[in-house]
N, C-alpha and C positions, 0 to 999 in steps of 0.2 A: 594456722600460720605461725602463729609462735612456737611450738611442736618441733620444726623443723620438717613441716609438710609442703610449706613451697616456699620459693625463694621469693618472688613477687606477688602485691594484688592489687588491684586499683579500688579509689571509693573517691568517694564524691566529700569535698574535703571537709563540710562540717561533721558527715556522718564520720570520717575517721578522725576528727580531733578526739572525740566524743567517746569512741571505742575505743581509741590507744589510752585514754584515761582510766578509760573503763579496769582495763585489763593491764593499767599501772604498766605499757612498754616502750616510756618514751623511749627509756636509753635502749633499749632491745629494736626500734625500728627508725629509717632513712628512709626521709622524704627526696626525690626525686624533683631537684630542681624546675627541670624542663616542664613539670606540670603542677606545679604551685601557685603558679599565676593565672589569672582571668585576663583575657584578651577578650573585648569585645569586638563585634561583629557588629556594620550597620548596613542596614537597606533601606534606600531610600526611591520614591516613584512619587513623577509630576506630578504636583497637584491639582493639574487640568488633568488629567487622567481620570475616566470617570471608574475606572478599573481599582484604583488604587486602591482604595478602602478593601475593598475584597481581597485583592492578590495582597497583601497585609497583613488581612487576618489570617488568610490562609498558610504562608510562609511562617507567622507566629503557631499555628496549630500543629504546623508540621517538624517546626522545631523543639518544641513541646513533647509531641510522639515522639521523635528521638530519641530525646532524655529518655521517658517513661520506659518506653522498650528495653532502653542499652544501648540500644542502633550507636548514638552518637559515640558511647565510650568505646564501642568495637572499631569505629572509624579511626578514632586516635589510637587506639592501641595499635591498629595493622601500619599504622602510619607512623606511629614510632619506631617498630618492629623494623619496616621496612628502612628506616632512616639509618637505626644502628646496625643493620647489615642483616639481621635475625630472619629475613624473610626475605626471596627474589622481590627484583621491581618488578612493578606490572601491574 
């Protein structure tokens, strides 16, 4: 990255504080507003739902895998991509 091997990379923001110290770049790298912040997300289901508990944990496990895969940073990336024009809609 610092090489002049690519122009972008994504990371998950504690692991890149951690690295850009590492590798001494603060003044060498720009942080991308648009994804600096945490937004949370909530879900919520009645709690006469005898479903709830499960459809819960399940939605927690599956956001979970997300993370772990990449899945979810690929979602934001194409979805960035496609905001600042870099990729057709669709």
């Amino acid at each position: 990255m610092l090489k002049g091997e690519a122009d972008i990379t994504g990371m998950e923001t504690e692991s890149a504080v951690g690295a850009i110290r590492e590798l001494e770049a603060e003044t060498k790298l720009v942080q991308n507003p648009e994804l600096s912040h945490i937004m949370s997300q909530h879900f919520i289901s009645h709690k006469n739902n005898p479903q709830s508990p499960l459809v819960t944990t399940l939605l927690n496990k599956g956001i979970t895998e997300m993370r772990r895969s990449g899945e979810w940073y690929d979602i934001v990336s194409s979805a960035l991509a496609k905001f600042n024009g870099l990729l057709p809609s669709g």
